[in-house]
C-alpha positions in Angstrom: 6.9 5.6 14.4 10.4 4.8 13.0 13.4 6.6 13.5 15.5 5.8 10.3 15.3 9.4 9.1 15.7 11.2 13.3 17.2 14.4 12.8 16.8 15.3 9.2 14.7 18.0 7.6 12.9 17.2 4.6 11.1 20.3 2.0 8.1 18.9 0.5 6.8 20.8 -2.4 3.1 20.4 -3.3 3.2 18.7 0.4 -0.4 20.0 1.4 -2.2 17.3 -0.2 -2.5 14.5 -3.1 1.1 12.4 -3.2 2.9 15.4 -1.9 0.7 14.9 1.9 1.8 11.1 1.6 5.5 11.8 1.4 5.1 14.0 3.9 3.6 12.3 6.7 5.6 9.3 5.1 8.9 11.5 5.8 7.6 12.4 9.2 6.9 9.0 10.7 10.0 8.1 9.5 12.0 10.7 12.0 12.0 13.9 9.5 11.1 17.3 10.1 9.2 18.2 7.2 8.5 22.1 5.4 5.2 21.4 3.7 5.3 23.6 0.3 2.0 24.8 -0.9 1.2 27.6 -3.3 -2.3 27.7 -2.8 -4.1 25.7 -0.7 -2.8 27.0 3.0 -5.3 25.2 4.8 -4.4 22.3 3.6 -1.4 22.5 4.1 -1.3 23.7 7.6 -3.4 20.3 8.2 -0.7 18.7 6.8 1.5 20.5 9.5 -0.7 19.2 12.0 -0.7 15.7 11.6 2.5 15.8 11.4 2.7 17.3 14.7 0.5 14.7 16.1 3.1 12.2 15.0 5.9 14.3 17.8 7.7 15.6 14.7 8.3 19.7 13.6 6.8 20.6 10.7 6.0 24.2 8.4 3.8 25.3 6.3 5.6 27.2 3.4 4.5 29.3 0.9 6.1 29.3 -2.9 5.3 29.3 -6.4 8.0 26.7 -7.6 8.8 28.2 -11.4 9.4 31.5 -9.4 13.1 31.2 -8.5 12.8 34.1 -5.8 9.8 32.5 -4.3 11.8 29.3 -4.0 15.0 30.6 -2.8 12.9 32.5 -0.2 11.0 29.6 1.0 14.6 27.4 1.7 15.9 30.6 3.4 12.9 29.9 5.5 13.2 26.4 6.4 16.9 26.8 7.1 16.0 29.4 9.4 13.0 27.3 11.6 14.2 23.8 10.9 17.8 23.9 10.1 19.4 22.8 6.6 16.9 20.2 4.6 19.2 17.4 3.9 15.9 16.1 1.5 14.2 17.7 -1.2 11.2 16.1 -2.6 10.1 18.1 -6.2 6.3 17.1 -5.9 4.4 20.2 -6.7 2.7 19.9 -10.2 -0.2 20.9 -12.3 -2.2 18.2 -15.3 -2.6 19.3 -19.3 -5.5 20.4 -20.4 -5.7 16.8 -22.2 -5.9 18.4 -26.0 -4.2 17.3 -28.7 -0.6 19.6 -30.1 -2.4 21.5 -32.6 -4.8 23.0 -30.5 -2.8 23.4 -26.9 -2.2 27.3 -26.3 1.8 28.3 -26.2 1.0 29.8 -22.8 -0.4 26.5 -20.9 2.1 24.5 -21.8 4.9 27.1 -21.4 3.0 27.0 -17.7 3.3 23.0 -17.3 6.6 22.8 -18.1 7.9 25.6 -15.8 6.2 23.6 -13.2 7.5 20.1 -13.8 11.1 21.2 -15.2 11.7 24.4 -13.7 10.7 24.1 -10.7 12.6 21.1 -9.4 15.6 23.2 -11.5 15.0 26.2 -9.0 14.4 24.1 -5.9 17.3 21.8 -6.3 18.9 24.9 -7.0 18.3 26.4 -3.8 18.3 23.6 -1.9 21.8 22.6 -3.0 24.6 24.5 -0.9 22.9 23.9 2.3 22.6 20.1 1.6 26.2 19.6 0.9 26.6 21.1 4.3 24.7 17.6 5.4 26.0 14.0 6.5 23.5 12.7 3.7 21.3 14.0 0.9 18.3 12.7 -1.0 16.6 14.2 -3.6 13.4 12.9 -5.4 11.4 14.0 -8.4 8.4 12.8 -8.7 7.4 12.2 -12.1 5.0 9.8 -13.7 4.4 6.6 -16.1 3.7 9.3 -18.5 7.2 9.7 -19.7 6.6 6.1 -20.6 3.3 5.7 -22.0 3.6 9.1 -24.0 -0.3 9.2 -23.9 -2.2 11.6 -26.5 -3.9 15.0 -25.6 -0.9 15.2 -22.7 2.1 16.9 -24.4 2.5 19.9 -21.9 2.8 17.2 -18.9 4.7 14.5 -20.6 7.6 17.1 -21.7 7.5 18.5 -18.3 8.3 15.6 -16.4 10.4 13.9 -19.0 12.6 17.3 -18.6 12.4 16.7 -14.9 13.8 13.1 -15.3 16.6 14.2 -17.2 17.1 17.2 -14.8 17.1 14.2 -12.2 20.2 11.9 -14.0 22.6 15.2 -14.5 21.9 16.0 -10.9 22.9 12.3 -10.1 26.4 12.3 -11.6 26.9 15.8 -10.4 26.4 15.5 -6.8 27.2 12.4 -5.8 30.7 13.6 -4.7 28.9 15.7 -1.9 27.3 12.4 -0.4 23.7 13.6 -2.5 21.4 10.8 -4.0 19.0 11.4 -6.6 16.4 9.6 -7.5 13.1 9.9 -9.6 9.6 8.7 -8.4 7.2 7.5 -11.4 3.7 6.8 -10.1 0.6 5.5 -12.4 -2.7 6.9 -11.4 -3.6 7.8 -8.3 -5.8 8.9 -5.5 -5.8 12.4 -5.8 -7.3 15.8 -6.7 -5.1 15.6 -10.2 -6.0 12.1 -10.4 -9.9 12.5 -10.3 -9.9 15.4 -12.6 -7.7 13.1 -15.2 -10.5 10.7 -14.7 -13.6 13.0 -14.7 -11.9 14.5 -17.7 -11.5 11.0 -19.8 -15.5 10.6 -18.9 -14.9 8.3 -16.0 -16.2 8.0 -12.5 -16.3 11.2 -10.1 -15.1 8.2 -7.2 -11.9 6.8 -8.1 -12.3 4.5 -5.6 -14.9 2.8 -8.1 -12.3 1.6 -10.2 -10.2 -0.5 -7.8 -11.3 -4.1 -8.9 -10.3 -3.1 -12.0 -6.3 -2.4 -11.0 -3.1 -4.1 -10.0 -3.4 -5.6 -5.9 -7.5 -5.4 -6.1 -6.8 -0.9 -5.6 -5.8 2.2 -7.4 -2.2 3.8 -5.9 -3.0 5.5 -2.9 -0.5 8.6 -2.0 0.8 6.8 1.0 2.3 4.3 -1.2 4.5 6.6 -3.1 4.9 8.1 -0.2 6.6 4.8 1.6 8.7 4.4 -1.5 10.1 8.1 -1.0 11.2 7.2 2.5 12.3 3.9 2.0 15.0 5.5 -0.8 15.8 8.5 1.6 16.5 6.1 4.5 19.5 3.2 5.1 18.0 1.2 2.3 18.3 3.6 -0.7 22.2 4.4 0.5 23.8 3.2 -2.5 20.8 3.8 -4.9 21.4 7.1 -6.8 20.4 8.0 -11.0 17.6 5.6 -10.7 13.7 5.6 -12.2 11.2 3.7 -10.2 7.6 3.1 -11.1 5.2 2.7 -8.8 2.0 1.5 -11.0 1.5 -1.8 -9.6 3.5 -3.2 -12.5 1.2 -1.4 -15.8 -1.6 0.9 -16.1 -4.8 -1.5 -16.9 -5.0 -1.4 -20.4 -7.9 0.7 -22.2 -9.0 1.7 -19.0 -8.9 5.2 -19.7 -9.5 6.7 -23.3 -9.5 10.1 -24.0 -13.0 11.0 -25.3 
Protein backbone atom coordinates (compact mmCIF):
# COMPACT_ATOMS: atom_id res chain seq x y z
CA UNK A 1 0.00 0.00 0.00
CA UNK A 2 1.70 3.28 -1.00
CA UNK A 3 1.45 6.51 0.42
CA UNK A 4 2.19 8.97 -2.56
CA UNK A 5 -1.36 10.24 -2.56
CA UNK A 6 -1.69 10.21 2.00
CA UNK A 7 -4.11 12.77 2.83
CA UNK A 8 -5.89 13.64 -0.28
CA UNK A 9 -9.53 13.02 -1.16
CA UNK A 10 -10.37 11.86 -4.52
CA UNK A 11 -14.40 11.92 -6.14
CA UNK A 12 -14.76 9.10 -8.40
CA UNK A 13 -17.66 9.29 -10.71
CA UNK A 14 -19.04 6.00 -12.16
CA UNK A 15 -16.59 4.62 -9.26
CA UNK A 16 -18.92 1.54 -8.29
CA UNK A 17 -17.66 -0.62 -10.98
CA UNK A 18 -16.00 -1.14 -14.66
CA UNK A 19 -12.77 1.43 -14.99
CA UNK A 20 -14.39 3.81 -12.52
CA UNK A 21 -13.84 0.64 -9.40
CA UNK A 22 -10.16 0.50 -10.82
CA UNK A 23 -9.34 4.14 -10.26
CA UNK A 24 -10.74 3.85 -7.23
CA UNK A 25 -9.16 1.21 -5.40
CA UNK A 26 -6.16 2.45 -7.64
CA UNK A 27 -6.60 5.97 -5.77
CA UNK A 28 -7.00 4.27 -2.50
CA UNK A 29 -3.95 2.17 -2.25
CA UNK A 30 -2.24 4.93 -3.28
CA UNK A 31 -3.11 7.00 0.13
CA UNK A 32 -6.52 8.67 -1.18
CA UNK A 33 -9.72 8.91 0.47
CA UNK A 34 -11.99 8.22 -2.23
CA UNK A 35 -16.15 9.35 -2.77
CA UNK A 36 -17.35 6.50 -5.02
CA UNK A 37 -20.04 8.24 -7.47
CA UNK A 38 -22.77 5.88 -8.55
CA UNK A 39 -26.14 6.76 -10.06
CA UNK A 40 -27.51 3.49 -9.99
CA UNK A 41 -25.92 0.62 -8.98
CA UNK A 42 -25.65 1.39 -4.89
CA UNK A 43 -24.61 -2.02 -4.14
CA UNK A 44 -21.99 -1.83 -6.03
CA UNK A 45 -20.82 0.83 -5.16
CA UNK A 46 -20.91 0.43 -1.47
CA UNK A 47 -18.60 -2.75 -2.26
CA UNK A 48 -16.55 -0.54 -3.73
CA UNK A 49 -16.50 1.42 -0.37
CA UNK A 50 -15.65 -1.65 1.21
CA UNK A 51 -12.62 -2.71 -0.26
CA UNK A 52 -11.54 0.23 0.04
CA UNK A 53 -11.88 0.17 3.59
CA UNK A 54 -10.14 -3.16 3.79
CA UNK A 55 -7.19 -1.32 2.30
CA UNK A 56 -7.21 1.25 5.99
CA UNK A 57 -8.43 4.08 3.74
CA UNK A 58 -12.03 6.31 4.14
CA UNK A 59 -14.19 5.99 1.53
CA UNK A 60 -18.24 7.04 0.41
CA UNK A 61 -20.69 5.96 -1.44
CA UNK A 62 -22.37 8.90 -3.31
CA UNK A 63 -25.22 9.30 -5.15
CA UNK A 64 -25.61 11.72 -8.46
CA UNK A 65 -26.81 11.86 -11.80
CA UNK A 66 -23.71 13.64 -13.47
CA UNK A 67 -25.72 15.85 -16.36
CA UNK A 68 -27.83 16.98 -13.32
CA UNK A 69 -25.89 20.07 -12.07
CA UNK A 70 -27.92 20.15 -8.69
CA UNK A 71 -27.36 16.43 -8.21
CA UNK A 72 -23.62 17.16 -8.72
CA UNK A 73 -23.17 20.19 -6.70
CA UNK A 74 -25.06 18.25 -3.96
CA UNK A 75 -22.92 15.19 -4.01
CA UNK A 76 -19.35 17.61 -3.67
CA UNK A 77 -21.17 19.42 -0.80
CA UNK A 78 -21.29 15.90 0.55
CA UNK A 79 -17.83 14.85 0.24
CA UNK A 80 -16.57 18.13 1.53
CA UNK A 81 -18.64 17.63 4.39
CA UNK A 82 -17.42 13.68 5.41
CA UNK A 83 -14.05 13.69 3.78
CA UNK A 84 -12.88 17.17 3.52
CA UNK A 85 -12.21 19.15 0.05
CA UNK A 86 -11.34 16.52 -3.03
CA UNK A 87 -8.13 17.76 -4.24
CA UNK A 88 -8.93 15.02 -7.32
CA UNK A 89 -11.69 14.67 -9.54
CA UNK A 90 -11.82 11.67 -11.83
CA UNK A 91 -14.99 12.29 -14.63
CA UNK A 92 -15.51 8.47 -15.28
CA UNK A 93 -19.22 7.96 -15.23
CA UNK A 94 -20.48 7.18 -18.84
CA UNK A 95 -23.10 5.45 -20.82
CA UNK A 96 -22.31 3.42 -24.79
CA UNK A 97 -24.38 4.48 -28.20
CA UNK A 98 -26.82 2.43 -29.27
CA UNK A 99 -24.17 1.56 -32.15
CA UNK A 100 -26.61 2.81 -35.27
CA UNK A 101 -25.65 4.71 -37.91
CA UNK A 102 -26.60 9.05 -38.00
CA UNK A 103 -29.67 8.69 -39.89
CA UNK A 104 -31.39 6.49 -37.77
CA UNK A 105 -29.97 7.57 -34.06
CA UNK A 106 -33.03 9.29 -32.13
CA UNK A 107 -32.33 13.27 -31.14
CA UNK A 108 -33.08 12.11 -27.53
CA UNK A 109 -30.23 9.31 -27.05
CA UNK A 110 -27.77 11.15 -28.25
CA UNK A 111 -28.82 14.43 -26.58
CA UNK A 112 -28.53 11.78 -23.41
CA UNK A 113 -24.79 10.60 -24.37
CA UNK A 114 -23.50 13.69 -24.74
CA UNK A 115 -24.83 15.26 -21.52
CA UNK A 116 -23.17 12.42 -19.96
CA UNK A 117 -19.73 12.51 -21.47
CA UNK A 118 -19.53 16.47 -21.94
CA UNK A 119 -21.83 17.75 -19.42
CA UNK A 120 -21.18 16.04 -16.81
CA UNK A 121 -17.41 16.43 -16.31
CA UNK A 122 -18.60 20.29 -17.20
CA UNK A 123 -20.84 20.19 -14.00
CA UNK A 124 -18.42 18.21 -11.83
CA UNK A 125 -15.40 20.12 -12.60
CA UNK A 126 -17.63 22.82 -11.97
CA UNK A 127 -18.39 21.98 -8.59
CA UNK A 128 -15.49 20.56 -7.77
CA UNK A 129 -13.40 23.68 -8.63
CA UNK A 130 -13.51 26.31 -5.71
CA UNK A 131 -12.82 23.78 -3.08
CA UNK A 132 -9.78 22.37 -5.09
CA UNK A 133 -8.08 25.66 -5.38
CA UNK A 134 -8.30 25.71 -1.68
CA UNK A 135 -5.79 22.47 -2.01
CA UNK A 136 -1.75 22.22 -2.03
CA UNK A 137 -2.35 20.17 -5.39
CA UNK A 138 -5.11 19.36 -7.90
CA UNK A 139 -5.66 16.65 -10.49
CA UNK A 140 -8.24 16.28 -12.69
CA UNK A 141 -8.81 13.35 -15.22
CA UNK A 142 -11.38 12.69 -17.88
CA UNK A 143 -11.59 9.60 -18.99
CA UNK A 144 -12.28 9.31 -22.47
CA UNK A 145 -11.60 6.75 -25.09
CA UNK A 146 -9.60 5.74 -28.50
CA UNK A 147 -12.84 6.58 -29.88
CA UNK A 148 -12.10 10.16 -30.46
CA UNK A 149 -9.42 8.61 -32.59
CA UNK A 150 -10.74 5.82 -34.41
CA UNK A 151 -14.12 7.80 -35.14
CA UNK A 152 -15.77 4.24 -35.52
CA UNK A 153 -19.22 4.01 -37.40
CA UNK A 154 -22.71 3.38 -35.71
CA UNK A 155 -20.98 5.48 -32.55
CA UNK A 156 -21.73 9.14 -33.10
CA UNK A 157 -23.59 9.95 -29.81
CA UNK A 158 -20.31 8.60 -27.81
CA UNK A 159 -17.59 9.77 -30.08
CA UNK A 160 -18.98 13.55 -29.87
CA UNK A 161 -19.40 13.05 -26.17
CA UNK A 162 -16.10 12.34 -25.32
CA UNK A 163 -14.40 14.34 -27.99
CA UNK A 164 -16.37 17.35 -26.24
CA UNK A 165 -14.98 16.13 -23.00
CA UNK A 166 -11.40 16.25 -24.27
CA UNK A 167 -11.75 19.63 -25.35
CA UNK A 168 -13.52 20.48 -22.08
CA UNK A 169 -10.26 18.83 -20.66
CA UNK A 170 -7.49 21.30 -22.69
CA UNK A 171 -9.52 24.74 -21.74
CA UNK A 172 -9.59 23.45 -18.24
CA UNK A 173 -5.73 22.90 -18.48
CA UNK A 174 -4.70 26.51 -19.46
CA UNK A 175 -7.32 27.86 -17.15
CA UNK A 176 -6.34 26.39 -13.87
CA UNK A 177 -2.98 25.75 -13.92
CA UNK A 178 -2.35 29.07 -12.02
CA UNK A 179 -4.29 27.48 -8.97
CA UNK A 180 -1.57 24.56 -8.80
CA UNK A 181 -4.62 22.20 -10.88
CA UNK A 182 -3.47 19.55 -13.55
CA UNK A 183 -5.55 18.23 -16.04
CA UNK A 184 -5.33 15.44 -17.88
CA UNK A 185 -7.39 13.11 -20.16
CA UNK A 186 -7.39 9.21 -19.91
CA UNK A 187 -8.04 7.40 -23.40
CA UNK A 188 -8.56 3.67 -22.93
CA UNK A 189 -9.22 0.93 -25.83
CA UNK A 190 -11.56 -1.81 -24.92
CA UNK A 191 -11.89 -3.03 -21.87
CA UNK A 192 -13.02 -5.43 -19.17
CA UNK A 193 -16.21 -4.13 -18.23
CA UNK A 194 -20.04 -4.10 -18.20
CA UNK A 195 -19.83 -1.35 -21.29
CA UNK A 196 -17.17 -3.32 -22.73
CA UNK A 197 -19.07 -6.71 -23.03
CA UNK A 198 -22.17 -5.18 -24.22
CA UNK A 199 -19.96 -3.30 -27.10
CA UNK A 200 -18.79 -6.81 -27.80
CA UNK A 201 -22.05 -8.86 -27.47
CA UNK A 202 -23.51 -5.96 -29.55
CA UNK A 203 -20.79 -6.34 -32.61
CA UNK A 204 -21.73 -10.32 -32.44
CA UNK A 205 -18.75 -11.30 -30.39
CA UNK A 206 -18.11 -13.43 -27.41
CA UNK A 207 -20.37 -12.99 -24.08
CA UNK A 208 -16.57 -13.69 -22.26
CA UNK A 209 -14.26 -10.98 -23.11
CA UNK A 210 -11.75 -12.81 -21.59
CA UNK A 211 -11.91 -15.08 -24.79
CA UNK A 212 -10.37 -12.61 -26.83
CA UNK A 213 -7.11 -12.00 -25.02
CA UNK A 214 -4.63 -13.94 -27.33
CA UNK A 215 -5.87 -11.92 -29.79
CA UNK A 216 -4.65 -8.33 -28.04
CA UNK A 217 -1.62 -6.22 -27.31
CA UNK A 218 0.60 -8.08 -24.01
CA UNK A 219 -1.24 -11.63 -24.65
CA UNK A 220 -4.79 -9.66 -22.59
CA UNK A 221 -7.63 -7.17 -23.15
CA UNK A 222 -7.19 -3.80 -20.78
CA UNK A 223 -8.24 -4.70 -17.46
CA UNK A 224 -9.77 -1.58 -15.23
CA UNK A 225 -6.89 -1.72 -12.87
CA UNK A 226 -4.60 -0.72 -15.58
CA UNK A 227 -6.32 2.53 -16.31
CA UNK A 228 -6.70 2.75 -13.02
CA UNK A 229 -2.65 2.72 -12.22
CA UNK A 230 -2.21 5.23 -14.94
CA UNK A 231 -4.87 7.59 -13.08
CA UNK A 232 -2.72 7.41 -9.98
CA UNK A 233 0.53 7.46 -11.35
CA UNK A 234 -0.57 11.13 -13.09
CA UNK A 235 -2.22 12.31 -9.73
CA UNK A 236 0.86 11.40 -7.74
CA UNK A 237 4.76 12.93 -7.75
CA UNK A 238 5.24 11.58 -11.27
CA UNK A 239 2.45 13.42 -13.20
CA UNK A 240 3.61 16.93 -11.28
CA UNK A 241 4.62 18.75 -14.26
CA UNK A 242 2.21 16.83 -16.77
CA UNK A 243 -0.87 18.96 -17.35
CA UNK A 244 -3.19 19.40 -21.11
CA UNK A 245 -2.14 15.97 -21.96
CA UNK A 246 -4.01 12.78 -23.87
CA UNK A 247 -2.86 9.37 -22.98
CA UNK A 248 -4.00 6.17 -24.50
CA UNK A 249 -4.01 3.24 -22.81
CA UNK A 250 -4.77 0.58 -25.72
CA UNK A 251 -1.70 -1.43 -25.52
CA UNK A 252 -0.42 0.61 -28.41
CA UNK A 253 -3.70 0.01 -31.24
CA UNK A 254 -6.95 -1.70 -31.13
CA UNK A 255 -6.36 -5.18 -33.06
CA UNK A 256 -7.42 -4.50 -36.40
CA UNK A 257 -10.88 -5.97 -37.77
CA UNK A 258 -11.39 -7.41 -34.62
CA UNK A 259 -14.60 -5.98 -34.06
CA UNK A 260 -17.07 -5.11 -37.07
CA UNK A 261 -20.25 -3.79 -36.61
CA UNK A 262 -22.73 -6.33 -37.96
Amino acid sequence: MGDELNGRVAVVTGGGRGIGRGVALALARAGAGVAVGYRRHRDQAEQTVADIEVEGRRALAVQASVEDRVEVEAMVAEVVETLGPPSILVASAGIASRYQPVADVDPAHFEKVVKVHAFGPFHCAAAALPSMRTCERGDIVFVSSVATRDHMANGSPYNVGKAAMEELAYTLAKEEIGHGIRVNVVAPGLVVSDMGQRLVRSMGGTDDMTELDDAFPFGHVCRPEEVGALVAALCGPAGAYVTGQRIEVDGGGFPAGLLQPR
